[in-house]
N, C-alpha and C positions, 0 to 999 in steps of 0.2 A: 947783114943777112944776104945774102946769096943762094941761087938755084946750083947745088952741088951735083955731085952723082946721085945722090940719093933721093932730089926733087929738094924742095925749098925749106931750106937751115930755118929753125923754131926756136934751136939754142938750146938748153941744158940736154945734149945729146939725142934732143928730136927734130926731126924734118915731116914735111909733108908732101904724098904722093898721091897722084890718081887711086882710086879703089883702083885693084885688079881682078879677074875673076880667079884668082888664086887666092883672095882674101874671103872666097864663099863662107869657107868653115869658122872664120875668126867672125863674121859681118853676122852668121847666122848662133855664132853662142854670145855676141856683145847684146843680141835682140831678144835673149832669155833670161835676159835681168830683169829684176822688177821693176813697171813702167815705162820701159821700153817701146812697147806699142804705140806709145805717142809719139812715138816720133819718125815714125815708120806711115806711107801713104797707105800701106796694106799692111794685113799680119806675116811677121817676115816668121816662116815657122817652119820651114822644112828649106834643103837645100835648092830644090828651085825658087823659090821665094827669095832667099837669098842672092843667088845669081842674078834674079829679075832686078830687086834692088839695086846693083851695082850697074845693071845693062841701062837701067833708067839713069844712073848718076853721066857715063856716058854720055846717055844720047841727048841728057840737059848741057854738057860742053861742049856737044857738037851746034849743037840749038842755039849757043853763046843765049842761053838762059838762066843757067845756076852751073858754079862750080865747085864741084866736090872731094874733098881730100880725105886721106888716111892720115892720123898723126902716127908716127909710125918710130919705135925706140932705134936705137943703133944695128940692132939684130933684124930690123925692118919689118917687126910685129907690129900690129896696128894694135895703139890703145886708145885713140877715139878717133873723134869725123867733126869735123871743120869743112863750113861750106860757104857759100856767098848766092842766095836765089833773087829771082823776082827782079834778075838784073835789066835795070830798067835804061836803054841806050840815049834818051830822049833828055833824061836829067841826073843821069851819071848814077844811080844809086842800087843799091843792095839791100838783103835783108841775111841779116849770119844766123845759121846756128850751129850748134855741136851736141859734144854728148862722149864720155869717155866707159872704156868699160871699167865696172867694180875694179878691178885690182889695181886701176890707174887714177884712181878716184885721190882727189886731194893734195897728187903733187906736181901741182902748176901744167899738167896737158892740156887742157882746155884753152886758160889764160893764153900759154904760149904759142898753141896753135891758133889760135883767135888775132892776136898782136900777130902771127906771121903771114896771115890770111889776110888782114888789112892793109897791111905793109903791101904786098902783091898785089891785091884790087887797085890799090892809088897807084903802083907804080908800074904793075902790068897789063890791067884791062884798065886803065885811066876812070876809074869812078871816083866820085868825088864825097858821097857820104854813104854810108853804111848805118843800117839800126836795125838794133834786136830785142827781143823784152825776153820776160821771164815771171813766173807766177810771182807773187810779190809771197806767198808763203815758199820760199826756195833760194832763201840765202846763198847757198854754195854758188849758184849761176851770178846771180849777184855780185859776187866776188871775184869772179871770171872776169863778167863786163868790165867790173872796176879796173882790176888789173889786165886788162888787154886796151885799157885808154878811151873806153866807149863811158861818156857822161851820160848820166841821167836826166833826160828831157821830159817826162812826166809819168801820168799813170793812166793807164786804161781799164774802166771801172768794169768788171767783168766781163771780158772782152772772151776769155776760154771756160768750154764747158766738159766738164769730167766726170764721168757716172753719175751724171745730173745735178752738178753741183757747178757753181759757175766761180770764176777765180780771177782776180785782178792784175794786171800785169803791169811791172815796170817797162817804160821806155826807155830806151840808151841807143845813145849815136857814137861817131865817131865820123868825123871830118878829115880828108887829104889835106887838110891848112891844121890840124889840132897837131899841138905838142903837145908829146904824151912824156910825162916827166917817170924821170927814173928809168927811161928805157932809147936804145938807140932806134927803136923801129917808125 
């Protein structure tokens, strides 16, 4: 894996790139999927909402507190977001999330942008573990962590709450020292 022209190789013909404020219109129809809002600090719902979103992705990597990418195809459409927050300088660690839009849903953007997002923490900002959870009813992310080399270290008993209902979450890490088999990252 290498930082190309097109920002940091993911591998089946995707890389990852800063948002840009050229990605307003793609950032604000990825946020009109369903349940999308959670994953957004605000409702991203009209195009400055959208530019705000990307202005705050920004001014978290100027902050060297979270950083945030586009996975982005050969044509340099962005079909999700790959991030690294909560970067903590003290004990080396991260907390990831993502999120792909519907149409890119199920073939490996997530995973691979996840595995090239770790790859780059350990060998670019020098952190040393990274962890993410995921509702424990949400397979799909499940499958993500697996295949992006993050194990499962436990569970957090209704740790998120959603229209008043509260949801348990797996934990998964991933170590600068783990072999992650099946993959060179």
């Amino acid at each position: 894996m290498t930082d190309g022209p097109g920002g940091i190789e993911a591998g089946g013909g995707l890389s990852l790139r800063p948002w840009r404020e050229e990605d307003t219109a793609e950032v604000l129809a990825a946020f009109r999927a369903p349940l999308m809002e959670r994953q957004a600090d605000e409702p991203v719902d009209s195009t400055g909402t959208a530019a705000r979103w990307i202005a705050r992705r920004a001014a978290e990597r100027a902050a060297d507190s979270a950083y945030a990418f586009a996975v982005v195809d050969a044509g340099d459409r962005p079909l999700g977001h790959v991030a690294v927050g909560a970067v903590n300088r003290v004990h080396d660690t991260g907390w990831v999330s993502y999120w792909t839009v519907p149409r890119a849903r199920g073939r490996g953007v997530a995973a691979r942008g996840c595995a090239a997002l770790a790859h780059w923490t350990f060998t670019e900002l020098g952190l040393f573990r990274l962890e993410l959870g995921h509702r424990t009813d949400n397979p799909a992310s499940c499958r993500v962590a697996h295949a992006a080399g993050f194990a499962v270290e436990g569970l957090q008993r209704r740790k998120l709450a959603y229209d008043g209902v509260r949801h348990d979450v797996e934990l998964h890490a991933r170590l600068a020292s783990d072999r992650v088999r099946g993959s060179h990252l």
